[in-house]
C-alpha positions as CSV (number, residue, x, y, z in Angstrom):
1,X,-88.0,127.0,158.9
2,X,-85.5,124.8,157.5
3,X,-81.9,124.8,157.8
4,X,-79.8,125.7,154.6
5,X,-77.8,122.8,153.0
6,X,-74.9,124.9,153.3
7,X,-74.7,125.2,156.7
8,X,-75.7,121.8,157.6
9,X,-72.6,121.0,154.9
10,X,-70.4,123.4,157.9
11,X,-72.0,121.9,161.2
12,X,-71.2,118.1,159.6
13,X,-67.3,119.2,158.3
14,X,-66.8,120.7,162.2
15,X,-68.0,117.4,163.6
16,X,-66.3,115.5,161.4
17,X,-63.2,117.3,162.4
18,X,-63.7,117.4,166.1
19,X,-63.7,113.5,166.1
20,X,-60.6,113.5,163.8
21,X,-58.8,115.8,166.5
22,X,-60.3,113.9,169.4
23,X,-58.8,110.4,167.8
24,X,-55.6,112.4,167.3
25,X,-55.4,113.6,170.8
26,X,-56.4,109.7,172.1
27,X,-53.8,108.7,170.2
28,X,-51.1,110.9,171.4
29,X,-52.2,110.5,174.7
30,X,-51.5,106.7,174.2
31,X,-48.1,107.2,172.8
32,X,-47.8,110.2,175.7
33,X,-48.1,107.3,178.7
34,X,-45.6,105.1,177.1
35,X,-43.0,108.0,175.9
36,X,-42.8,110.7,178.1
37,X,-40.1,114.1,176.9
38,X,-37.4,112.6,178.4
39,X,-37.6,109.1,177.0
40,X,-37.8,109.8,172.8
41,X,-38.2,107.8,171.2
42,X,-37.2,104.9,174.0
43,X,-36.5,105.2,177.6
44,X,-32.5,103.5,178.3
45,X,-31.9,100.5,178.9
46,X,-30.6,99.8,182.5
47,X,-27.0,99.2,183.1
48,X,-27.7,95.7,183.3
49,X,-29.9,94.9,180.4
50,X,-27.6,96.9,178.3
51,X,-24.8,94.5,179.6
52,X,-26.5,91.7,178.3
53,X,-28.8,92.6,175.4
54,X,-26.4,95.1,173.0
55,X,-24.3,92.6,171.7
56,X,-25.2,91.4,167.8
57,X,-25.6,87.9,169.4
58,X,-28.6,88.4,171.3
59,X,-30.0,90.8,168.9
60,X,-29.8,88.3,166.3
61,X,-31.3,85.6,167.8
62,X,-34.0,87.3,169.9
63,X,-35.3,90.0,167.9
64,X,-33.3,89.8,163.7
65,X,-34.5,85.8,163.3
66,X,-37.8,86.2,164.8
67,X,-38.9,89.7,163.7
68,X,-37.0,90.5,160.6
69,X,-35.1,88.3,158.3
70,X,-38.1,86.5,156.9
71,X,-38.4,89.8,154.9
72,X,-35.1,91.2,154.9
73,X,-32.9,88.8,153.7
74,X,-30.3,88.8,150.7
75,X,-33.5,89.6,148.6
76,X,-35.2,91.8,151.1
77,X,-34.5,95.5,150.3
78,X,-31.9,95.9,153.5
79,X,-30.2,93.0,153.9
80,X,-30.7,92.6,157.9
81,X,-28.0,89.5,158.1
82,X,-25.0,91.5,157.6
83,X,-23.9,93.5,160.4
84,X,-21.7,95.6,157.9
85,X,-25.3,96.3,156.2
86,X,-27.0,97.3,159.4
87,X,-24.6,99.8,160.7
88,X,-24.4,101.8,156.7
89,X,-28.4,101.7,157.0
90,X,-28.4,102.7,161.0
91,X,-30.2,105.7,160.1
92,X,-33.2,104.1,158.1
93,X,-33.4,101.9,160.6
94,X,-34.0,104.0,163.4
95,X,-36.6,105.8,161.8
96,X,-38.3,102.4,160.7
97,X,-38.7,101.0,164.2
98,X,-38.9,104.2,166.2
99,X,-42.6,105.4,167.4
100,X,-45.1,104.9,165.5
101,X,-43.1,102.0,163.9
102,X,-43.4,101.5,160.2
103,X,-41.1,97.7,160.7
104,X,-41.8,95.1,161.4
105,X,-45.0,94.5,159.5
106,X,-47.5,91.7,159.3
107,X,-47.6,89.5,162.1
108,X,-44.7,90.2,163.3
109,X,-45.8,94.0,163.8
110,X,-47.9,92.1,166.5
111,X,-45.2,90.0,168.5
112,X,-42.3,92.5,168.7
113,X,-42.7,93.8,172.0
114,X,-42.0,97.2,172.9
115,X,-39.2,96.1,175.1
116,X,-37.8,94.5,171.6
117,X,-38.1,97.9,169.7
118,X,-36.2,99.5,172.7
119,X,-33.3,96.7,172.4
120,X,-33.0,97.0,168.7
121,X,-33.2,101.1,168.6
122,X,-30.3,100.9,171.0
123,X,-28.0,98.9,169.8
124,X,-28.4,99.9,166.5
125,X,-28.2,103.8,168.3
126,X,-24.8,102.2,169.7
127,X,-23.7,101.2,166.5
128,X,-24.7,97.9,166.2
129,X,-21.6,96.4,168.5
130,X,-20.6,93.0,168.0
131,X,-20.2,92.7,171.6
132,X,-19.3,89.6,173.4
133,X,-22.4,88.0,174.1
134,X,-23.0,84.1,173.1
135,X,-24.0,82.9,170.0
136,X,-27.9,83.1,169.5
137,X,-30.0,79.6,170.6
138,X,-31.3,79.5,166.6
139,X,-27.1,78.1,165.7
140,X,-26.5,74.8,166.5
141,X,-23.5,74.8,168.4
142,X,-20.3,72.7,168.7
143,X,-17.5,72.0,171.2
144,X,-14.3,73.8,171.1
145,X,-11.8,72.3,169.3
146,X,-8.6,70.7,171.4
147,X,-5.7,73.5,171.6
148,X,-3.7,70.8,168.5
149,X,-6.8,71.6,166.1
150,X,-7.7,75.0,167.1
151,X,-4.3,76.1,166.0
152,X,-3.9,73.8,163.0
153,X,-7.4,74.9,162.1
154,X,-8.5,77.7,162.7
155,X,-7.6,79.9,160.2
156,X,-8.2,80.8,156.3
157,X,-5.8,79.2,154.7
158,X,-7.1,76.1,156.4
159,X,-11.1,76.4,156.0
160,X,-10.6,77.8,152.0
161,X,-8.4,74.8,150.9
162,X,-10.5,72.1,153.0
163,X,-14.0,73.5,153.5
164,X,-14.3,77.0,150.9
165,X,-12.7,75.3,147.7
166,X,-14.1,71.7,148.5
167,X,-17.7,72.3,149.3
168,X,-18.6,76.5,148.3
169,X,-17.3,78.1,145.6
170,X,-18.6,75.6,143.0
171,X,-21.8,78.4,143.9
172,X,-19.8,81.2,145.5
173,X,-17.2,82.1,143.4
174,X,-16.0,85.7,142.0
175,X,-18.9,85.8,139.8
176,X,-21.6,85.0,142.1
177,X,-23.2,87.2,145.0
178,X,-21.4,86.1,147.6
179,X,-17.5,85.4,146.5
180,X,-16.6,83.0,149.1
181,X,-12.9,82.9,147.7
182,X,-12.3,86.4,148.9
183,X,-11.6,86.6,153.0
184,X,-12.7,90.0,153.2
185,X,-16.3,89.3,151.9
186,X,-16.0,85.8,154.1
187,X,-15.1,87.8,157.7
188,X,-17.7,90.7,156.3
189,X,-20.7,88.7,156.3
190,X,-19.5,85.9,158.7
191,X,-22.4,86.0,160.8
192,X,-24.8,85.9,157.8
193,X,-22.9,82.4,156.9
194,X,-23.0,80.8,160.5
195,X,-26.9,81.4,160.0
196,X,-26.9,79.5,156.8
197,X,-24.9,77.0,157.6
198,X,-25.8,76.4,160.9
199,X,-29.5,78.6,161.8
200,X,-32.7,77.0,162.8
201,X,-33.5,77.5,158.6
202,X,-29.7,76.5,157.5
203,X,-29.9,76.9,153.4
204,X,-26.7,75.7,153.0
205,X,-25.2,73.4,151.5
206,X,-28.5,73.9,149.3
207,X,-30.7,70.2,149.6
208,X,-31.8,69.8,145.9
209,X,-35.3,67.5,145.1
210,X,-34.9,63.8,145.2
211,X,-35.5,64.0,141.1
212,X,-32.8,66.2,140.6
213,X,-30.0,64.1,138.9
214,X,-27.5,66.3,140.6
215,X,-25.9,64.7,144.2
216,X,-28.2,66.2,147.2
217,X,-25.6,68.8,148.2
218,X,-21.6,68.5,148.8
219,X,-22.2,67.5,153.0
220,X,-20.4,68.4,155.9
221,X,-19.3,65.9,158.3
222,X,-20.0,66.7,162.0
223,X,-16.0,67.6,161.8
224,X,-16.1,70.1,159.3
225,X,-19.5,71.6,160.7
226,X,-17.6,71.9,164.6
227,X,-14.1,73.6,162.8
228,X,-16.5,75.5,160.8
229,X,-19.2,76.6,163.6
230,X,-15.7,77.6,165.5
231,X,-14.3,79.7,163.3
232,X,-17.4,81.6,162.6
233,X,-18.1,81.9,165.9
234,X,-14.4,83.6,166.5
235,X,-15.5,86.3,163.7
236,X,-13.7,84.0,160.6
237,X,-9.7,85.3,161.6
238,X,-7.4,85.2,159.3
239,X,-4.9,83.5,161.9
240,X,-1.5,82.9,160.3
241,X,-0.7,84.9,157.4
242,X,-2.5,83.4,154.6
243,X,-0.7,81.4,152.3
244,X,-1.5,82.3,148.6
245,X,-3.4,79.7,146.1
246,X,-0.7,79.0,143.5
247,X,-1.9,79.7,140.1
248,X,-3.7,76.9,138.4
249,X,-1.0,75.2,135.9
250,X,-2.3,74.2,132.1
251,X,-1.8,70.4,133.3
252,X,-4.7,67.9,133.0
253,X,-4.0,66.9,137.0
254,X,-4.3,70.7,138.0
255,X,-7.7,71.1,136.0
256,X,-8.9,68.4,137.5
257,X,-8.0,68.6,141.1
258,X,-8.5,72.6,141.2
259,X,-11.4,72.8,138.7
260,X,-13.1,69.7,137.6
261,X,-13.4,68.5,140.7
262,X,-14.5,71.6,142.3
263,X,-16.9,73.2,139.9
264,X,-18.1,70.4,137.5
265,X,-18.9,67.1,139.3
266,X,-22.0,67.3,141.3
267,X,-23.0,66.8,137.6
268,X,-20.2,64.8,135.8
269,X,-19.1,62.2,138.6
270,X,-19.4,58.4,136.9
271,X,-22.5,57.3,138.1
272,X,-24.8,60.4,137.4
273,X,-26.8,61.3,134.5
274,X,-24.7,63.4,132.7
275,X,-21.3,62.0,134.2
276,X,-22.1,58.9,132.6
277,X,-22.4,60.4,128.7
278,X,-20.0,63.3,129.5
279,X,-16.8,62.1,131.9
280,X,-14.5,64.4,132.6
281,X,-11.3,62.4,132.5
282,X,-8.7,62.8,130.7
283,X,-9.5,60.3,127.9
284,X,-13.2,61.2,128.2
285,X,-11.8,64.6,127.1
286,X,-9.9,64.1,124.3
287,X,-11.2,60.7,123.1
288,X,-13.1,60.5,119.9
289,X,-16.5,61.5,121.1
290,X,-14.7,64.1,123.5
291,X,-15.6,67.1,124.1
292,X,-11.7,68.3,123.7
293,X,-10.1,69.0,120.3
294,X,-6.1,68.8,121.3
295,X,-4.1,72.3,120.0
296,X,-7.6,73.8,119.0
297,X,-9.7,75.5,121.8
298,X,-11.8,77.6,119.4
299,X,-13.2,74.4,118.3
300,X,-13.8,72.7,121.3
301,X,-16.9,72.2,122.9
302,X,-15.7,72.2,126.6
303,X,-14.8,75.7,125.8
304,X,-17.8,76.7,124.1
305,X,-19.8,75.6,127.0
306,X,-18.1,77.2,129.6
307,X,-18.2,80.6,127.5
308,X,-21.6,80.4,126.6
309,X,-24.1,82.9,128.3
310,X,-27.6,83.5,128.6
311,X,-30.5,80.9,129.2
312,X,-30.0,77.4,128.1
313,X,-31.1,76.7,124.5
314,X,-34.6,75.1,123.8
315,X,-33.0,72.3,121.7
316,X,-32.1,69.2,123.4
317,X,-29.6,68.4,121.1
318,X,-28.0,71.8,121.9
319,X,-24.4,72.9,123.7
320,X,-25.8,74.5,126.8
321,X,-23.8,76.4,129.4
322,X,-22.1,75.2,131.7
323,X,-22.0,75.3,134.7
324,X,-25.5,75.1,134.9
325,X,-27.2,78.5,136.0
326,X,-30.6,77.2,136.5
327,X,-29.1,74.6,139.3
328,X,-27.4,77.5,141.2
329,X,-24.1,77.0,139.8
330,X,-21.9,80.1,138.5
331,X,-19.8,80.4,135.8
332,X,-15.8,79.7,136.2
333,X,-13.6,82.4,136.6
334,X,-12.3,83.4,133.0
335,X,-8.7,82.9,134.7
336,X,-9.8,79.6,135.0
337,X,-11.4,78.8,131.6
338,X,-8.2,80.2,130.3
339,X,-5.6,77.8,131.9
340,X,-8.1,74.9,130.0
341,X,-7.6,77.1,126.9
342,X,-4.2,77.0,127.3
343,X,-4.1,73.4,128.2
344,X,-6.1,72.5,125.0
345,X,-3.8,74.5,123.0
346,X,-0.8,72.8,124.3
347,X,-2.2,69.5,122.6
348,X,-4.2,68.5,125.9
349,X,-1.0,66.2,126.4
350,X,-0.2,66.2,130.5
């Protein structure tokens, strides 16, 4: 007599069933030996690892860098290189790395160790201290500065007007990403820069292709790197009160020293492609073939440039904006393409 489809259909569903619970019980039993009730989702860390791994120093360098910034970086759904960023998204976090751990993924899934997870969870569960642990192997390091420098040095005022202004915020101005003209954002994500700058995978200064006709990058010297890697290091602190930027004046030597030679000549130094056909001095400017039409800015072409928007035109022959977006560069400030139109409307005289 043979069995009826339907309950061969039955004695196949309970087997299949039985197996799925059996799995599920294997698997629970797995994460059973390694979590018991009163260890969820991690068991503590002794007094003595906590002393020395929940401090934002060691996580970063053991367990953000190796695990986690490859995919969650500036473009990464949650940024994990700000500290500011991993305390608002404690919560997700948490939930990502706890048991059965949805982060990290890909290989990396494979290296972090549970003691890792553990380390992570609680400091992050501690609110993600900055502790005083050392600065993580992956930043190259300098000496402390003598006690002269250190207090000549180590401030804002000092690293905007000889480091910030010179060498960032041709890129990092108030229209980019990052505003590296505004302390706040600077001491906010002051760990994220000291990675940059000075990680095991510095991006910047940003190395550009051999064919690009722009310089390689504005360089530090070793000098600026150790004042810079110190002041980082110290949280970026304001140190004396800050001594306001005075107002760019409508003066060719102003523009220049404050905006020309800030924003504009990676591109337009003598000597470079464009610096050669388009020189920004004074007589450059407002010669014949300038770019400059003294006491009328509406029909000057420096202007139109720097107002333009959008991608650059398919003509050759075309104004393009400037500075050049596709390079990295942002554009001015309109406070600062205002003091040119002001300068232009003046006659373009001093």
């Amino acid at each position: 007599m043979k069995t009826p489809r339907s309950q061969i259909r039955r004695s196949i569903q309970t087997s299949f069933l039985s197996i799925s619970a059996a799995a599920a019980l294997v698997a629970c039993s797995q994460w059973a030996s390694q979590w018991s009730s009163s260890q969820l989702p991690f068991a503590p860390l002794s007094v003595e690892e906590a002393s020395v791994k929940l401090n934002y120093a060691y996580v970063q360098g053991n367990i953000l860098i190796p695990y986690c910034i490859n995919c969650h970086g500036s473009d990464g759904g949650i940024n994990l290189e700000s500290i500011s960023n991993i305390r608002a998204n404690s919560q997700k976090i948490l939930a990502a790395i706890a048991p059965p751990g949805r982060m990290p993924k890909g290989s990396a899934a494979g290296q972090m160790t549970l003691a890792d997870r553990q380390v992570l969870y609680d400091w992050v569960n501690s609110g993600a201290p900055v502790g005083t642990g050392p600065i993580p192997n992956p930043i190259r390091t300098y000496p402390p500065l003598s006690d002269a420098d250190a207090k000549l040095k180590l401030n804002y005022t000092y690293i905007r007007d000889n480091i910030m202004i010179p060498k960032c915020v041709s890129c990092h101005n108030n229209t980019s990403k990052l505003n590296l003209e505004d302390f706040a954002t600077i001491q906010k994500n002051s760990h994220s820069i000291l990675v940059a700058v000075l990680g095991a995978r510095a991006s910047m200064p940003p190395n550009r292709p051999a064919t690009d006709q722009v310089p390689a990058f504005r360089s530090f010297n070793e000098s600026e790197y150790q004042v810079f890697y110190n002041w980082l290091a110290l949280g970026a602190p304001e140190g004396f009160p800050t001594e306001p930027l005075p107002p760019v004046q409508p003066t060719f030597a102003d523009i220049d020293k404050r905006i020309f030679q800030t924003h504009c000549m990676d591109c337009h130094e003598p000597g470079t492609k464009t610096g050669k056909g388009d020189p920004l001095t004074k007589d450059g400017l407002v010669g014949a073939d300038g770019s400059v039409k003294a006491g009328d800015p509406d029909h000057s072409d420096l202007i139109a440039a720097l107002e333009l928007t959008g991608p650059p035109p398919t003509d050759p022959d075309a104004l393009r904006p400037m500075p050049p977006a596709k390079k990295g560069y942002v554009r001015l400030p309109q406070e600062q393409i205002d003091v040119i139109r002001l300068w232009i409307k003046n006659g373009a005289k001093d």
